[in-house]
NUVEXDO-48075 format. One record per residue: x, y, z of N, C-alpha, C, O in turn. Coordinates in steps of 0.001 Angstrom, whole numbers, plus 500000, padded with zeros to 6 digits. Example, Ala and Ser with C-alpha at 12.3 -4.5 7.8 and 13.67 -1.06 7.14 Angstrom:
# residues 2
513190494310507800512300495500507800513200496700507800514236496681508465/512850497750507080513670498940507140512900500030507870513409501138508039/
END
This chain:
# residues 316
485417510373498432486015509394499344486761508348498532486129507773497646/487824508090498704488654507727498278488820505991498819489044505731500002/488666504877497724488818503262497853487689502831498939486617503434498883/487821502084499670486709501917500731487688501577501943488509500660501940/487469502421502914488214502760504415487135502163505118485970502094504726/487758501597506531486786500990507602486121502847507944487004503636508279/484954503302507865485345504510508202485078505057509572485092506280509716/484705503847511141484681504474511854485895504362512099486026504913513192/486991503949511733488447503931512438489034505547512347490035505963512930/488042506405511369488571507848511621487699508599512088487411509683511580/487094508065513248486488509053514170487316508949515749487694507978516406/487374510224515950487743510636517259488785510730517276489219510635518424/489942510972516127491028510580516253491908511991515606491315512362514593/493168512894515904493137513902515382493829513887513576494707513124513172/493294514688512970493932514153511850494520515146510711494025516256510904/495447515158509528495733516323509013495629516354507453495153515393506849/495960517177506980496062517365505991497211517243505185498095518067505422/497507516085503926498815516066503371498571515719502103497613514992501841/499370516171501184499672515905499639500450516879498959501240517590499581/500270516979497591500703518150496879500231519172496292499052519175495936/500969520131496097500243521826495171500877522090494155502104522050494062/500253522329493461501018522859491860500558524115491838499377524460491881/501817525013491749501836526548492025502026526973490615502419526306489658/501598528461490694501305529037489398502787529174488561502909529566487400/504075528661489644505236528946488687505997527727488208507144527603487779/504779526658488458504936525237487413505491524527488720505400523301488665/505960524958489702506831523740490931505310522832491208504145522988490843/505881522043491872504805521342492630505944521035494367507058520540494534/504857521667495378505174521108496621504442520361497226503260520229496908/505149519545498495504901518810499188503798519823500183503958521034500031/502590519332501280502703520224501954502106518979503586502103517748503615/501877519529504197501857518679505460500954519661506678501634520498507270/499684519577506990499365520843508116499952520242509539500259520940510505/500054518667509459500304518374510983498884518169511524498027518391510668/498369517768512842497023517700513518496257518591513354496551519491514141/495107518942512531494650519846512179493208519723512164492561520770512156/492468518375512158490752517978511450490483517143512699491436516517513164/489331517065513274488604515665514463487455515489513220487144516266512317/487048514375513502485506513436513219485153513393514217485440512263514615/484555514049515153483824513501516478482406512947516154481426513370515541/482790511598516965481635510936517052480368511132517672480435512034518506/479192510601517569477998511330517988477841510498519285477836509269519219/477693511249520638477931510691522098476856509558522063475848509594521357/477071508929522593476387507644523036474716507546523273473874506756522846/474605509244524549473239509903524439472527510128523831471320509993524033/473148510618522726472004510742521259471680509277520475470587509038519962/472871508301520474472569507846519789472643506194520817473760505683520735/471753505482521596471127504868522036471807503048521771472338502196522483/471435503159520487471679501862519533473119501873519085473364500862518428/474069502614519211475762502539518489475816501595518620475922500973517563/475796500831519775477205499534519844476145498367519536476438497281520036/474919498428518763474211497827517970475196497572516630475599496469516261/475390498448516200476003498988514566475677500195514606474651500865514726/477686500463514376477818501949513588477113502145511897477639501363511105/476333502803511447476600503302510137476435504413509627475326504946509648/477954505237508825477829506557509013477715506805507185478139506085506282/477210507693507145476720508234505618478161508838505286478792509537506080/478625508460503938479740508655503809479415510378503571480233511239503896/478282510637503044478617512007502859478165513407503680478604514540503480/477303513049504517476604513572505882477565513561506798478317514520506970/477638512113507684478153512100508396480110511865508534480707511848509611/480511511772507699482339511965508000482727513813507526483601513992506678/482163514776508013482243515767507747483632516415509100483364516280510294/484405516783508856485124517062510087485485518142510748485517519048509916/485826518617511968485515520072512347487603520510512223488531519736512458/487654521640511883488298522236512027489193523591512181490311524021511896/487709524071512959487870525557513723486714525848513832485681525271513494/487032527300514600485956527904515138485579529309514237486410529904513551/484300529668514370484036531032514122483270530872512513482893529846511948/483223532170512095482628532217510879483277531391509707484470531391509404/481913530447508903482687529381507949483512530452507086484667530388506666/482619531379506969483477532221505027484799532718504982485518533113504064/485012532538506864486122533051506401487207532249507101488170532692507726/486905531118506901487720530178506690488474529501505614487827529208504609/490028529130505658490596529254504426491595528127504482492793528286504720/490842526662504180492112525786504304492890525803503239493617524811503292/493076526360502411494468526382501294495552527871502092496770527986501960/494872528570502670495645528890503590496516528068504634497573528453505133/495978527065504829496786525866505862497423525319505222498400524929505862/497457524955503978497871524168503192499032524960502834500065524291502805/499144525977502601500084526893501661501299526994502750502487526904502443/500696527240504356501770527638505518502346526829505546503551527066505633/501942525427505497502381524511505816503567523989504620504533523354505042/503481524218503446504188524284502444505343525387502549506417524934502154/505404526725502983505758527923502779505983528408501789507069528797501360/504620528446501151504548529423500041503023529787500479502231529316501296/502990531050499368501713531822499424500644530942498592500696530349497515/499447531162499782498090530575498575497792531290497991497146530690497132/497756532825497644497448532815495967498364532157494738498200532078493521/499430531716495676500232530932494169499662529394494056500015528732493079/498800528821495023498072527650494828497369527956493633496583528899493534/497800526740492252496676526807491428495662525065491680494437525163491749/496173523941491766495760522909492045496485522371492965497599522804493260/495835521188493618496078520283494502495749518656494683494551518374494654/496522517754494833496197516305495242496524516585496950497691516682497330/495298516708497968495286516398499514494086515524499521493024515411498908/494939514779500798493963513699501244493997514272502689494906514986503113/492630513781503580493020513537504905494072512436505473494442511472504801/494352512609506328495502511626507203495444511388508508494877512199509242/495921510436508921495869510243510672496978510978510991498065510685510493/496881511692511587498301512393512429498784511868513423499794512390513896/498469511200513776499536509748514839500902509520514015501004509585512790/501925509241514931502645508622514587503037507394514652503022506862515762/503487506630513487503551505015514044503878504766515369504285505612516165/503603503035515693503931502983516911504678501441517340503875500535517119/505722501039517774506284499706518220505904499759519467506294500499520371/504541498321519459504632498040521205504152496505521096504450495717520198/503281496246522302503328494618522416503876493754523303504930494365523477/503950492973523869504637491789524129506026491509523005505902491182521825/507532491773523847508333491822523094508512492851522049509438492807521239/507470493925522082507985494557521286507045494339519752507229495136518833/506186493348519629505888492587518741505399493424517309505732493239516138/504384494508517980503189494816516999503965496355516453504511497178517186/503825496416515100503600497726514606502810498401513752502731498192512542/501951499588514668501050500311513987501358501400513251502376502075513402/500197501656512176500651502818511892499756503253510428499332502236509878/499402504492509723498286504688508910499265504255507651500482504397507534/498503503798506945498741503277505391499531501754505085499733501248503980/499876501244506352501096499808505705500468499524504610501116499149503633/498900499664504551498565499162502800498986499860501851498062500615501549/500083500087501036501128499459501126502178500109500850502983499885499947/502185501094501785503878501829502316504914500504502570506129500475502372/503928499286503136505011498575504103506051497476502979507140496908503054/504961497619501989505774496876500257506728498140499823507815497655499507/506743498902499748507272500286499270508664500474500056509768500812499628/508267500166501251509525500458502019510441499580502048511608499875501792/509956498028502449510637496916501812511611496834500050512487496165499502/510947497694499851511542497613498590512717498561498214513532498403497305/512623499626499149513190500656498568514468500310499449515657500540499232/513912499759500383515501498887501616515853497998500655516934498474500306/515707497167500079516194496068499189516755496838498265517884497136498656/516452497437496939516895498082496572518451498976496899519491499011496241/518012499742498391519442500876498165520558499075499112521718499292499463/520196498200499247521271497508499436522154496427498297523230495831498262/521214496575497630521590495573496209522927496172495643523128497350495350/523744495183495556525088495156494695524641494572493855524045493506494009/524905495364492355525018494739491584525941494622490455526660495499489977/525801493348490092527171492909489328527290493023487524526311493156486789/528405492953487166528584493137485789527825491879485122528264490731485180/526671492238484506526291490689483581524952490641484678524143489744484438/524717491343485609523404490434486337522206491070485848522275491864484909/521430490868486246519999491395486335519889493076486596520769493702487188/518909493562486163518474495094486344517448495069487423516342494581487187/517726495541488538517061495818489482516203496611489473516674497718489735/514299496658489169513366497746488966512316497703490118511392496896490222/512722499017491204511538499014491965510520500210491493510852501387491356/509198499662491270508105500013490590506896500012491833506464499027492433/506472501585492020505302501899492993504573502070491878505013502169490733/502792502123492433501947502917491547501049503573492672501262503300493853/499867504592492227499115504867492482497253503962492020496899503294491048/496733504286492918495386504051492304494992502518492651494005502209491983/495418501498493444495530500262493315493971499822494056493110498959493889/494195500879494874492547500917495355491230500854494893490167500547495434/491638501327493420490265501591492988490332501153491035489974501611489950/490890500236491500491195499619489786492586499725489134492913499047488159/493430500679489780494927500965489190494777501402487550495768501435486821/493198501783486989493150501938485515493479503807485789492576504600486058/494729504132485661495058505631485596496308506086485003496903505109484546/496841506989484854498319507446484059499002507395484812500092507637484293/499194507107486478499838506430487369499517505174487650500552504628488031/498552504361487665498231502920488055498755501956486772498831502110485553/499052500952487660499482499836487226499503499203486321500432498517485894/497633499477485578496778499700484502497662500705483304498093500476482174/497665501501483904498876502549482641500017502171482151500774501502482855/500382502547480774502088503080480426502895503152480814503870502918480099/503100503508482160504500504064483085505453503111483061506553503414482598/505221501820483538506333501054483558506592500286482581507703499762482508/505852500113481857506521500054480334507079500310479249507642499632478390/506799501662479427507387502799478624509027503050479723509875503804479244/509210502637480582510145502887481527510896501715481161512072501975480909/510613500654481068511726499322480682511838499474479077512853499139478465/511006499864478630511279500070476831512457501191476547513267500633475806/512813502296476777513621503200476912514714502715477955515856503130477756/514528501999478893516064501331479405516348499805477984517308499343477368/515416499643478039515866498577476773516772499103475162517779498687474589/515913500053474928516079501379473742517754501751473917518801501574473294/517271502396475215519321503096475941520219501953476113521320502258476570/519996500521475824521082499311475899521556499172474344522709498856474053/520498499454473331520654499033472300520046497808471604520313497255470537/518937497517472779518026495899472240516965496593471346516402497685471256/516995494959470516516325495700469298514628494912470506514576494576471689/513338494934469142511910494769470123512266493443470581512092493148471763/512939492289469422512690491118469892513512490438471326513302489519472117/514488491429471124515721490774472444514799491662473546515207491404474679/514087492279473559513074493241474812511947492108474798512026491530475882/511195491696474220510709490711474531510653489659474744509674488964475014/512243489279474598512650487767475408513263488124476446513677487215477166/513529489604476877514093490299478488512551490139479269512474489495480315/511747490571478859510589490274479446509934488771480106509524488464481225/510089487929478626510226486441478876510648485961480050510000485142480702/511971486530480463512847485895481195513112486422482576513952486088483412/512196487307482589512244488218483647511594487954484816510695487148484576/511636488347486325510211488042486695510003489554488086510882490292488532/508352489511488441508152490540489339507198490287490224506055489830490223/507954490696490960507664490113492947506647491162493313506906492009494168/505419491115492637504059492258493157503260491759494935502411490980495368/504222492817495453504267492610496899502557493628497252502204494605496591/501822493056498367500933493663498563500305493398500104500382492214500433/499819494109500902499427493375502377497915492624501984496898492898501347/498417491611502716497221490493503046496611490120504581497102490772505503/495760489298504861494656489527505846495439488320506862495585487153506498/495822488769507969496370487658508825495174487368509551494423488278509902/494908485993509838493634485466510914493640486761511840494529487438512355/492065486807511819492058488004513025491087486290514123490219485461513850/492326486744515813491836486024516130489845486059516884489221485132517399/489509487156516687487920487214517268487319486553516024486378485782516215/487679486728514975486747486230513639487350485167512436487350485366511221/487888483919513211488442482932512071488132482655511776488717481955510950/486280482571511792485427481958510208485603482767509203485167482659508057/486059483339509525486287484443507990487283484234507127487443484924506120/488276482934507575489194483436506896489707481353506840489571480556507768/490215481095505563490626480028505304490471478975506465491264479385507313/489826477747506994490060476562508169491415476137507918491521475646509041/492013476015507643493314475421507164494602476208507447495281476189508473/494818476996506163495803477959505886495157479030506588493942479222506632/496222479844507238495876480672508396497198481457508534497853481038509488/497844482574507798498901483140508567498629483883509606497477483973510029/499698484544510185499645485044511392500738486397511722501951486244511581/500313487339512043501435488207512219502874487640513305502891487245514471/503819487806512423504825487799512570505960486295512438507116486039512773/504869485593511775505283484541511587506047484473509841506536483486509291/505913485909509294506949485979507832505795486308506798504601486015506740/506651487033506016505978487248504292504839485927504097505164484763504334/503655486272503694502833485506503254502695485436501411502451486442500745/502917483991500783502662483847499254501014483721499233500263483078499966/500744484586498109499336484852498134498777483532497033499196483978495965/498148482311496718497558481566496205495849482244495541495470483273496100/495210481844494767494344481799494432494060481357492754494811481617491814/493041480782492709492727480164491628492408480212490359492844479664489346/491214481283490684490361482575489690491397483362489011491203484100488045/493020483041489868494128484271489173493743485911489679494041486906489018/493171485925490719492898487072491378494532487107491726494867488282491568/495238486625491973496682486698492206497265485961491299496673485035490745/498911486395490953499410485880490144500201484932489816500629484695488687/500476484203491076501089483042491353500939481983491160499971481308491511/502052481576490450501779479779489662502611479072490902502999479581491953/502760477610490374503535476438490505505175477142490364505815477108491415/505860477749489183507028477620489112507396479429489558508339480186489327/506399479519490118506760481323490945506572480925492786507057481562493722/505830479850492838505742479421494260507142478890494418507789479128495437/507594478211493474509149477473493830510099478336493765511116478066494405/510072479180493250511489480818492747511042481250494316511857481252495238/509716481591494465509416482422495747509972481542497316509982482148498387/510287480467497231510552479832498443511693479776498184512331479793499237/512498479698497095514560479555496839514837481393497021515925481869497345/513891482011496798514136483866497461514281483757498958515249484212499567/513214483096499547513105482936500919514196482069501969514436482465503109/514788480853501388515304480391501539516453480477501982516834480087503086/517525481357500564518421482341500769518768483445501491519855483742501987/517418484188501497517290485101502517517098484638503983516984485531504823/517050483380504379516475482915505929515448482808506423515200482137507425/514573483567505682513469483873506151512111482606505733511826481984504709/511651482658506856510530481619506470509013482302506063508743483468506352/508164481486505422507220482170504444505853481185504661505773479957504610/504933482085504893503801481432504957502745481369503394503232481973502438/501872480924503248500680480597502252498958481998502489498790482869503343/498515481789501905497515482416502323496504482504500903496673483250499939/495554481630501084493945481827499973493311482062501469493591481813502641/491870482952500387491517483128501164490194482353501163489872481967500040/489102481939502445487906481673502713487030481782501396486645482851500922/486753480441500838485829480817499230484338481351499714483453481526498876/484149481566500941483030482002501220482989483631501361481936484248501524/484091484155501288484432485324500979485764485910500485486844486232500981/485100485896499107485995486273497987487140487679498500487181488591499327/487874487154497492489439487953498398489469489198496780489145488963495616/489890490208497293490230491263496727491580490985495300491889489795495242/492201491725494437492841491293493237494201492415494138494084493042495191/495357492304493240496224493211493408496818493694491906496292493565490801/497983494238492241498214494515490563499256493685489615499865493813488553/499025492534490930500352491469490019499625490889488904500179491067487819/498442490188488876497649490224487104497758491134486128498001490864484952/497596492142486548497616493698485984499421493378485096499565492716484069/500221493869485653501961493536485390501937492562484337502194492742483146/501535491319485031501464490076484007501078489954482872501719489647481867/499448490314483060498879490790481621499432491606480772499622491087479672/499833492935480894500128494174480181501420493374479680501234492962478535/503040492932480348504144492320480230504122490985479673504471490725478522/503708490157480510503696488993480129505202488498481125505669487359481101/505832489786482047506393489060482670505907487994484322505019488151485160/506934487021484169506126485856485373506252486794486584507138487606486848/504844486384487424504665487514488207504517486391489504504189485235489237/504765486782490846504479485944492039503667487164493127504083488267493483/502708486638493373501741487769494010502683487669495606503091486534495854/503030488776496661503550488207498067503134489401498973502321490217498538/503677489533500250503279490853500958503423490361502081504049489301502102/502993490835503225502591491146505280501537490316504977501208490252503792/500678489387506141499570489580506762500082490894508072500944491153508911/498873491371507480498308492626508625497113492465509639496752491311509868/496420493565510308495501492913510422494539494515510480495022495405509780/493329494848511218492793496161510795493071497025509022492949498236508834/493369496217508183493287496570506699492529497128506504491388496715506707/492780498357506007491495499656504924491393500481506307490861501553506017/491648500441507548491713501841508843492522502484508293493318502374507361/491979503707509533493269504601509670494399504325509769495468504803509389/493924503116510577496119502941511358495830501186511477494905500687512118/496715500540510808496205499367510338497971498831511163498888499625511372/498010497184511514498211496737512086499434495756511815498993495132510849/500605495272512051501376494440511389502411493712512276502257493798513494/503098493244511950504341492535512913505689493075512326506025493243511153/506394493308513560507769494080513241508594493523512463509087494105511496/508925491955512886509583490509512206509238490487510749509982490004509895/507783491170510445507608490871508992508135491847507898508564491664506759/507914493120508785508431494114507632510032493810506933510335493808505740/510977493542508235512044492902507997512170491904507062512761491921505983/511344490751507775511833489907506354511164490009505094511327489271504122/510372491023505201510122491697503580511038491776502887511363491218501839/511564492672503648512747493452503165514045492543502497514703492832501498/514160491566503227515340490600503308515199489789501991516140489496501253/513674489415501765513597488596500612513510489092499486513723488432498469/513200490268499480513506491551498396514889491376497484515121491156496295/515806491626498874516652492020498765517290490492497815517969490419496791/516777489570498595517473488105497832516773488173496634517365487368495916/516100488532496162515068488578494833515911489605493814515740489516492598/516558490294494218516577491815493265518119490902493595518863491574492880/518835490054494081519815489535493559519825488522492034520702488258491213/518925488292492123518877487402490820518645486027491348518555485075490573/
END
């Protein structure tokens, strides 16, 4: 089981199978089954006390059904392979996860709310990759680097996470291919900075002791700057001021967000960046709300002006 998921949010709900295969002739595919797995929950009859508290054994109980008849001769890399179109004996390995097979959804009052499985953090990813394919850029400006990782869930310490090589070895070889020698790469670094976008916890309104008396964002009220003290985030004084002249430019207005010292707030990988680089890092992202579900929760207004302040950011 993979990071820590709310995990009754994936019961009762239909769900599939998606990731990649590395076939015996070195490709690697995508593959996708579509609605394929239920978690059905245990009826109410048997179980008396539910709406006491759910608690399900991660390894007993999230077991999921998906077919009928004799187990042995059942063959999900067969599903996996159709769904790819190629043959499973050419499956030699695989990265699949389960998935919600829903498709996002815009509804609400006005239109307001959008759901949908993963915004943690597709919804930085996508923002970025919109900022990105709109950026002009000019002779003499800045190098525009949008940088995903894997693993952020569970420490980011991997040969994809944040923790790793990848993006350093990736600006060292664009540095290398300019012709900078180490020291002009480490005053590019100096001078540099990175906007480690991540979703954060908007007041849920049934439970606001949980969450800051004060500072309180709210879906759809804009990008939230993440504060904290401990440096669980990476945001100073002179990245809070760059981060509001991004916002500024872009139109968009920007909320704050520490969280409740009575319950300590989670890290992202903007320390991570900082540390390894040493470039100035500003922690930012969505408040969402249902964080770590299946299908987690956000405001339409925000993804946008994600996007927007991105976009003013990766201007220089």
């Amino acid at each position: 089981m993979y990071g820590g998921p709310l995990l009754n949010s994936w019961l009762d709900r239909e769900l599939r199978l998606a990731g990649r295969l590395a076939l015996a002739d070195g490709r690697v595919v995508l593959a996708d089954t579509g609605p394929l797995l239920r978690l059905p929950q245990l009826a109410i009859h048997l179980d008396r006390g539910v709406n006491n508290g759910l608690a399900l054994d991660k390894q007993v109980e999230t077991q999921p059904v998906w077919g009928l008849g004799d187990a042995s001769e059942a063959d999900i890399l067969a599903e996996l392979a159709s769904s790819a179109d190629v043959s499973a004996a050419e499956i030699r390995g695989y990265d699949v996860v389960v998935a919600d097979a829903a498709r996002g959804a815009v509804f609400g009052k006005d239109r307001a709310f959008f759901a949908s499985g993963r915004l943690d953090d597709l919804a930085s990813v996508h923002a970025g990759v919109v900022a990105l394919a709109a950026h002009e850029a000019k002779a003499g400006s800045p190098i525009a680097v949008l940088a995903a990782f894997d693993h952020e869930e569970l420490g980011s310490a991997s040969r994809s996470g944040a923790a790793g090589p990848f993006l350093e070895d990736v600006l060292e070889r664009l540095y290398a291919a300019l012709g900078a020698d180490s020291s002009a790469r480490r005053q590019a670094y100096a001078s540099s900075w990175c906007l480690s976008s991540d979703v954060g916890h908007s007041v849920h309104p049934n439970y606001a002791a949980k969450h800051d008396p004060v500072v309180q964002p709210v879906l759809g009220s804009g990008p939230i700057l993440k504060l904290n003290a401990n440096q669980r985030y990476a945001t100073d004084a002179v990245g809070t001021a760059s981060w509001r002249t991004w916002c500024e430019r872009a139109g968009v207005v920007t909320q704050e967000f520490v969280s409740n010292n009575s319950v300590p707030c989670g890290s992202t990988i903007g320390p991570i960046t900082a540390t390894r680089l040493g470039i100035r890092t500003v922690d930012v992202g969505i408040p969402i709300l249902s964080m770590h579900s299946a299908r987690e929760l956000a405001g339409v207004s925000d993804l946008h002006d994600l996007a927007r302040t991105a976009q003013s950011f990766f201007a220089g």
